[in-house]
C-alpha positions in Angstrom: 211.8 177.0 -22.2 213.0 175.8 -19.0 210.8 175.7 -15.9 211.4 178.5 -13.2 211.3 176.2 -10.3 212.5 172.5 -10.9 211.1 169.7 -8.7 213.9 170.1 -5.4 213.7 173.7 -5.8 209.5 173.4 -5.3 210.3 170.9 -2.4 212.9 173.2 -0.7 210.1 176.0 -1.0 207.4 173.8 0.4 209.7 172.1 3.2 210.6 175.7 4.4 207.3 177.1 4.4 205.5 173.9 6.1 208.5 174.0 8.7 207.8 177.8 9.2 203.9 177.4 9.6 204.9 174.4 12.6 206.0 177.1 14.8 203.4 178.6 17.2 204.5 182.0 18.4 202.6 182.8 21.5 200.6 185.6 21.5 202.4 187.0 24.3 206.0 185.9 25.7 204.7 183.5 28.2 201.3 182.7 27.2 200.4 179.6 26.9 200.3 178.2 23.0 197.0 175.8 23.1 195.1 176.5 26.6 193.4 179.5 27.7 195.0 181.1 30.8 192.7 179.2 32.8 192.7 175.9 31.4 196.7 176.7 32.0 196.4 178.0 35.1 194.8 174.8 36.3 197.2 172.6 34.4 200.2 174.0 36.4 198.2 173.5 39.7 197.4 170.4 38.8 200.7 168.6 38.2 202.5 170.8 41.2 200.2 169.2 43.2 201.0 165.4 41.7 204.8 166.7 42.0 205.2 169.2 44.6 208.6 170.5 45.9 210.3 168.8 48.6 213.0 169.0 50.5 215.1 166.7 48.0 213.9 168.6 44.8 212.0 171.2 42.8 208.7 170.4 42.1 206.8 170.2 38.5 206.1 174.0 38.5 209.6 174.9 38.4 210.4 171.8 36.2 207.9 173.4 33.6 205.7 170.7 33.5 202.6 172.4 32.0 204.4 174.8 29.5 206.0 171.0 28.3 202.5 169.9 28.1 200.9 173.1 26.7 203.6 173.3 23.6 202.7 169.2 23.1 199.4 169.5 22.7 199.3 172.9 20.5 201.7 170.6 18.1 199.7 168.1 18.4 198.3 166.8 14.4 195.0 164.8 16.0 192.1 167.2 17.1 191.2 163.9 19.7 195.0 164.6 21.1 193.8 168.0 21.9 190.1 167.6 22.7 191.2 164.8 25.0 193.0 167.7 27.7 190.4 170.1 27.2 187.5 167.9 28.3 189.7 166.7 31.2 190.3 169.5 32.3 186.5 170.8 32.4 185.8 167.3 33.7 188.3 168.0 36.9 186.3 171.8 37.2 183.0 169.7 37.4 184.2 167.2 39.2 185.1 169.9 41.8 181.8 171.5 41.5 180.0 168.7 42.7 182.5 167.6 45.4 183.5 171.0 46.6 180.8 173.3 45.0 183.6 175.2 43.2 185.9 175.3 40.2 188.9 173.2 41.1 191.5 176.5 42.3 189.3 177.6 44.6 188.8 174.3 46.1 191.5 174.6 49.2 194.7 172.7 48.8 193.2 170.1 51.8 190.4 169.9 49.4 192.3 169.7 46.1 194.6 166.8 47.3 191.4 164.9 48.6 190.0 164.8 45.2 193.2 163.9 43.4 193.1 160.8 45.7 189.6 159.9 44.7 190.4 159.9 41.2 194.1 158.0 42.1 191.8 155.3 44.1 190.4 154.6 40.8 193.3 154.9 38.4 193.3 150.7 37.6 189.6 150.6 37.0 188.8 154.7 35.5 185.0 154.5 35.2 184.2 158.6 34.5 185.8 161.3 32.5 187.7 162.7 35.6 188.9 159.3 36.1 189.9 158.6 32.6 192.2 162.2 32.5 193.7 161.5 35.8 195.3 158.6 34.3 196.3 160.6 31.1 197.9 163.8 32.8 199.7 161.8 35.7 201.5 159.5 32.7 202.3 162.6 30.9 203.5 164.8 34.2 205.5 162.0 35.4 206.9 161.5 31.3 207.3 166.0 31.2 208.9 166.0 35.1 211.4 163.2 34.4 212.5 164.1 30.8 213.2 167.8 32.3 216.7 168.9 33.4 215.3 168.6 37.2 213.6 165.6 37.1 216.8 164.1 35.7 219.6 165.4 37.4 217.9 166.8 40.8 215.3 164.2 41.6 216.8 161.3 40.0 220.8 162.4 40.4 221.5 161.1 37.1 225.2 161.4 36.7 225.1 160.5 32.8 227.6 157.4 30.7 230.2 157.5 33.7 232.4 154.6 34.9 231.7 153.8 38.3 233.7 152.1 40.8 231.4 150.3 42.6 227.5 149.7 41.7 225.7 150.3 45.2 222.8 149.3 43.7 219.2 150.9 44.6 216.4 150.4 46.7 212.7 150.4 45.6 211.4 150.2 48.7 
């Protein structure tokens, strides 16, 4: 008698069905796939603030920074990967609790941007947990900003493989 499924048709089925189970439908169109609404919420404020809009470009709101960041972490394999933005981001609420005696958003913007300096003053020596996640979501905002469509071509005018006539060079001042 010959088997129903032979070993490549079992793989095929297994493949398709693990492949299926990786996707994360969001509850809602919109919602966020790993963090609550708050956690998100302050996870968009956060890195508009590190990359605001200017004059030049959009910021890392419209570059969708924390959507990026929300769908990494919610595929994320390692529970430490995704425990590690969940305590940072209850670390930036307390943080703001004891600096401002409120949660982070209702901190004013003045006050907001005063506390993400604190924690960049320390960013080569990060001593506490607000520290330490400062560190982690500038990296990945700045990694999530210039990987986007903006960051490349509107912030960075990336042109693409093209010949140029004449290399004007750049200045990193």
């Amino acid at each position: 008698m010959e088997p129903i499924l032979n070993r490549r048709d079992l793989f095929k089925v297994f493949t398709a069905a693990a492949f299926t189970a990786l996707q994360l439908p969001a509850a809602e169109p919109g919602a966020p796939l790993f963090f609550t609404k708050d956690e998100f919420e302050l996870l968009d404020s956060l890195t508009d603030l590190m990359i605001p809009t200017d004059d030049h470009s959009p910021g890392a709101h419209e570059a969708g920074v924390a959507p990026f960041i929300d769908r990494r972490v919610a595929e994320a394999f390692r529970a430490e990967d995704k425990d590690s933005w969940r305590k940072g981001l209850a670390a930036m609420n307390e943080f703001s609790q004891s600096s401002c005696q409120c949660p982070f958003l209702k901190a004013s913007q003045q006050q907001q941007k005063g506390m993400l300096a604190k924690l960049a003053a320390k960013e080569k020596d990060p001593k506490t947990e607000p520290e330490k996640f400062f560190t982690q979501l500038k990296e990945t905002t700045a990694f999530a900003y210039y990987s986007s469509s903006i960051g490349i071509h509107q912030e960075i005018n990336y042109k693409g493989n093209v010949l140029l006539e004449q290399f004007v060079g750049y200045d990193a001042t």
